[in-house]
N, C-alpha and C positions, 0 to 999 in steps of 0.2 A: 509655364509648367509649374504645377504644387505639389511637392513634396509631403505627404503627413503619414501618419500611424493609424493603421488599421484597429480600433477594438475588435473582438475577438468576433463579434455575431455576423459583421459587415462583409467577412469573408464570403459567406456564402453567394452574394452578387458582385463581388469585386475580383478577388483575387483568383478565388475557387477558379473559376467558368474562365480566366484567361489563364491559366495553368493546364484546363482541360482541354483548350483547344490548340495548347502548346505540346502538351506530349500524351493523347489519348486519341482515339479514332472521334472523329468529327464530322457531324455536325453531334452534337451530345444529345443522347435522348432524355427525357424531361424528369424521369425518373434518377438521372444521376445528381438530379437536387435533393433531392431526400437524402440519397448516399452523402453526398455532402454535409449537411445535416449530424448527420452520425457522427461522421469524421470530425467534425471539431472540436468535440473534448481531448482529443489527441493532439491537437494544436494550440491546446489552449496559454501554453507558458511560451508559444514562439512570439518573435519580433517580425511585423511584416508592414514595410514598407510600399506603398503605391504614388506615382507619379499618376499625374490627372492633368488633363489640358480640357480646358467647358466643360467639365463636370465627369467627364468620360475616364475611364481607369485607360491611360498609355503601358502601363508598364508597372510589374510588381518583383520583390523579392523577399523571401524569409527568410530568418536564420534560427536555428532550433539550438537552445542552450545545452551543450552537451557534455563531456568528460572524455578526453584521450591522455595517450600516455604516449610519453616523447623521452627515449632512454632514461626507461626507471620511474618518473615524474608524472606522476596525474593531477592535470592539468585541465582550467578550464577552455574548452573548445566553443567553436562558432560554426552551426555545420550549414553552410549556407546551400537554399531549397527554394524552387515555386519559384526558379527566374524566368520571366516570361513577359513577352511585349506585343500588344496589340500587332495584327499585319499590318496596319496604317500607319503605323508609329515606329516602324523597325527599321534600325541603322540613323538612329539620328540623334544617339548620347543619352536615351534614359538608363538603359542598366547600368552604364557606367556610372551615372549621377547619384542613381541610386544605392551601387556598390560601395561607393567610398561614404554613404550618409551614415550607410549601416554598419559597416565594418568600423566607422566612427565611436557609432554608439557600443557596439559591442567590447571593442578597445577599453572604451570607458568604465566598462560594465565591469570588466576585469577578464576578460576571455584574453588568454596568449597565442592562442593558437587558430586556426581556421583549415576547413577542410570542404570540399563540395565534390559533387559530379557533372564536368563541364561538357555543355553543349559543344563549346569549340576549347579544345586544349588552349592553342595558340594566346585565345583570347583572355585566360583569366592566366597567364604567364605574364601578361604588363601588367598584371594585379601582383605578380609574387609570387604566384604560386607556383607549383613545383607538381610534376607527375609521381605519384606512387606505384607501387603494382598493384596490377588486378589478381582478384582470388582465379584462380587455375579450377576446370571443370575436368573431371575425372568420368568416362563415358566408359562400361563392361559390361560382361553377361558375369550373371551372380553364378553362373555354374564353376567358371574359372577360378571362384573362392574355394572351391570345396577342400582343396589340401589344409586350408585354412584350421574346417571343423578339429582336427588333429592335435591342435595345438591344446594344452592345459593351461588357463590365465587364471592370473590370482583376482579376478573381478567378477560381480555379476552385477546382470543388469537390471533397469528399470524400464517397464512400455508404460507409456500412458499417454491419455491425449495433451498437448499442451495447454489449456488450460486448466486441467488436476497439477501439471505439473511445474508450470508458471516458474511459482517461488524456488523450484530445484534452480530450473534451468535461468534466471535472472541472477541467482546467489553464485552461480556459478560462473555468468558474464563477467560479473562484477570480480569474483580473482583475477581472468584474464585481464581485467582491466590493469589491474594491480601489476601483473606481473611478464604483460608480454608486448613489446614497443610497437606504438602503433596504433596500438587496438581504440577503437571509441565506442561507446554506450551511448543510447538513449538516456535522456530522462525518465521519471517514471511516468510521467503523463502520457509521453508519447510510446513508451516500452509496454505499457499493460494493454495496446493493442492486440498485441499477438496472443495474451492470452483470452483477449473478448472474441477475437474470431476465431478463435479455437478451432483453427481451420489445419492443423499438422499431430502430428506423429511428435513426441517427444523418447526417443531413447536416451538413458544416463546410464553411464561407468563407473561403478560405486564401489569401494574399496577401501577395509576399514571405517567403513561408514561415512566416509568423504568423497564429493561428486569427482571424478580423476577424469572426466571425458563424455561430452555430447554432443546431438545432433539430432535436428528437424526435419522431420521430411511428408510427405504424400506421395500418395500412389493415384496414377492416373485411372488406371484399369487395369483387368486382368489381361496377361501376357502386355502390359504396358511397359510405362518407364515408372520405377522407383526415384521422386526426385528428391534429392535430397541436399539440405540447406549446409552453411560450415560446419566442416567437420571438426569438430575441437577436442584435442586429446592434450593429455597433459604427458604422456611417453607412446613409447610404440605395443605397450602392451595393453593400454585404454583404446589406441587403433585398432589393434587388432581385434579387440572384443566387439568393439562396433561392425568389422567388415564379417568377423562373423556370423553376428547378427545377419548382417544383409544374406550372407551366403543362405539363411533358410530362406529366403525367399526365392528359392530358383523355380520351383513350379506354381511361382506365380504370377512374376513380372520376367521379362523378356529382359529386360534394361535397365543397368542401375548407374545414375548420373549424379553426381558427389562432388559439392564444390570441398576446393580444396585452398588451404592457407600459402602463397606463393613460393614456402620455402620448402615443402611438402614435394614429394617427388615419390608420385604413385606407379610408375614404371619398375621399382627398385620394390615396390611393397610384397612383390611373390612372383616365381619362377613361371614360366611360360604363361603370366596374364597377360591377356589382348587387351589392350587399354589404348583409349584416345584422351591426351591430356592436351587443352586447349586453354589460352590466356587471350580472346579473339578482344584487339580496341579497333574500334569502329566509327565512323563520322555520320550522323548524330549518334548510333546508337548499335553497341553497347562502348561505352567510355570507359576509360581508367581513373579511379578519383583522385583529387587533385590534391596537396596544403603547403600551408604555409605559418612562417612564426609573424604574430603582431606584433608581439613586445619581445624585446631582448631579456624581460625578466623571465622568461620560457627556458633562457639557459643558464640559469643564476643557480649556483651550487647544485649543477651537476655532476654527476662522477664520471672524469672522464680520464684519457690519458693525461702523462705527463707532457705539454706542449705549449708553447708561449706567442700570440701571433697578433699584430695591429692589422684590424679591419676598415676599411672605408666602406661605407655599404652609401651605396648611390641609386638615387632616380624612384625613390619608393616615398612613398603620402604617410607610410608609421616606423619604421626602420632608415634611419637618416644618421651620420656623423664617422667620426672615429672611436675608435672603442679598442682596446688590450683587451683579447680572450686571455687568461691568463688559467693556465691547470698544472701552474707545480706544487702546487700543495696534494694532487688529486682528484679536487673539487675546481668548478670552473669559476670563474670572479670574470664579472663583466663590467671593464673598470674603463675612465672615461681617457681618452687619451690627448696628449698634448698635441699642439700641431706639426710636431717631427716625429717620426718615430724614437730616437734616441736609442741610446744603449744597443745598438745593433739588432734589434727585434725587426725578423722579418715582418713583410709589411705584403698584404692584399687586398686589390679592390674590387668588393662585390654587390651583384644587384639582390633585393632581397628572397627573388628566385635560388638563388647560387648559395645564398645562406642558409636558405629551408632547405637548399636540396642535402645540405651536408651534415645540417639538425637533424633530417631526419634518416638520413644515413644512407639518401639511393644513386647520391651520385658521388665518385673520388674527385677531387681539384682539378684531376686533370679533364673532366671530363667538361666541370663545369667551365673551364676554360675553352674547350671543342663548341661547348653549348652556345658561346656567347654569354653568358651568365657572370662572367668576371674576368679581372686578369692576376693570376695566381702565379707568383715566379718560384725557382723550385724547392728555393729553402723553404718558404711561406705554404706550400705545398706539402711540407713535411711534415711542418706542425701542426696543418691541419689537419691530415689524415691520424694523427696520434689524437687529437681532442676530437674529432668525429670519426671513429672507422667505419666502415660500411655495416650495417644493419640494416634487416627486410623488415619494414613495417608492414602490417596488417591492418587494415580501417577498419573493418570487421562489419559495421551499423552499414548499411544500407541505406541511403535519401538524396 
């Protein structure tokens, strides 16, 4: 087997056509080489890796250089894409070969963090990584909005198609970046997609002349479904102007389906609404996305509680040793530790699973302990939960 790096043009016979006969209807008609074609300026700044045994692609993965924010801290990410292995080739050590070349290189690169959407959960869990939530699908009839009209908001909106409106709705990702954990961005390579297919609806929430809340969407047909992309508001009064919105459309669409941010709870959003909210993971398809931290400089002067705790992190390829999380000052210090713990600092040993899951706030010690993910005794338990409390991450990007 060989290992090497795709240049960018090469995708179109290698990588492309073994990604589309991994998750597209298949046999591919000939025309989706031209599609292809198109698509690689969008791909142009990814890393992609292919395994080849006689000449032949066994097995491919990308990773698209991207931007998340891990309590407060935006960070570079690794959003790994396009895992895919020949049927003749499958179950016999290429993605994993090729998993740990590329998360190598990217390591290198300076990426801290890593994030994907896995075929199989289980399987990139011996990679580290950790489950997040999935965004919640919010399914009603826009008639149900009508009490809504009622309301007087200090906003008004903006229609336009998203590619007029691009640069609102990108200027706008980019604060959630800033300011909401979890969240990731495209690059811009791969981000000015959405405004070349100019294939959506942009609505925006504009207030004092600042975007406060938007949201993507198409309509399928008349008496259809409205679908509609995340919903991002920055309070409940930029929600509310958007479900407004929706609500004129009752004589037009039948249906209006709204992803929604996991901590969003659209049953509570108005008095006798009929609402289906759904978070449906699925084997292969639809998944929850996955991540994980590469480097412990991911948690390097963070602001966290007051909490003091020696970690062993075991059985991981980039996270290895003992280390003092240390947060009495406020801010975290990830300092190297001796080989006792000393001074009576409680003391935990985790897989690098059990450490992303608490970086990123979706699971408590004790759970990670139920999980198999480590063993956390209960003072050590304590301090973790003060240097990581539970917070819902959002991934937001799609790939």
């Amino acid at each position: 087997m060989h290992i090497r790096r795709l240049a960018a043009d090469e995708r179109l016979t290698t990588s492309f056509p073994l990604q589309a006969y991994a998750f597209e209807a298949s046999p591919m008609a000939d025309s989706r080489t031209d599609q292809f074609r198109a698509y690689l300026p969008y791909n142009a700044g990814n890393t992609t890796l292919v395994a080849e045994e006689d000449g032949v692609t066994a097995a491919a993965v990308s990773a698209i250089p991207m931007r998340q924010n891990l309590r407060g801290a935006v960070l570079p990410m690794a959003g790994v894409a396009g895992v895919a292995t020949h049927p003749l080739a499958r179950r016999r050590g290429h993605v994993r070969t090729l998993m740990q070349q590329l998360l190598d290189g990217m390591r290198d690169e300076g990426h801290q963090l890593t994030a994907l959407h896995p075929f199989r959960a289980s399987f990139y869990e011996r990679f580290g990584y950790i489950g997040l939530p999935r965004r919640r699908t919010a399914v009603f009839n826009p008639a149900d909005l009508a009490p809504l009209l009622r309301a007087e908001l200090p906003d008004e909106l903006v229609w336009e198609r998203i590619g007029a409106g691009y640069a609102r709705w990108r200027a706008y990702t980019e604060r959630c970046l800033r300011e909401r954990h979890g969240f990731a961005v495209f690059p811009d390579f791969r981000a000015v997609g959405l405004r070349d297919r100019d294939d959506r609806w942009l609505v925006s929430v504009v207030r004092g002349g600042e975007t406060v809340g938007a949201v993507t969407y198409r309509i399928d047909d008349h008496a259809g479904t409205l679908f509609a992309d995340d919903l991002l508001a920055d309070d409940a009064y930029a929600r509310t102007s958007v479900l407004q919105f929706f609500a004129r459309h009752v004589d037009q669409v039948a249906r209006i389906s709204v992803q929604v941010t996991p901590d969003e709870l659209p049953e509570l959003w108005l008095t006798d609404l009929d609402v289906q909210v759904e978070a449906r993971v699925a084997r292969p398809d639809p998944t929850a996305p996955m991540a994980r931290l590469l480097s412990l400089d991911a948690l390097a002067d963070q602001p966290v509680g007051v909490g003091r705790v020696l970690v062993e992190l075991v059985g991981d390829r980039w996270l290895a040793g003992r280390h003092l999380l240390d947060g009495t000052t406020g801010k975290l210090a990830v300092l190297p530790a001796q080989t006792t713990a000393g001074g009576g600092v409680p003391a935990a040993r985790l897989t690098a699973a059990g450490l992303s899951a608490l970086a990123y706030g979706v699971l408590d010690p004790a759970e990670v302990v139920v999980r198999g993910l480590g063993e956390v005794p209960v003072d050590a338990a304590g301090e973790l939960r003060r240097l990581f409390p539970r917070e819902l991450p959002h991934l937001f990007a799609d790939f």
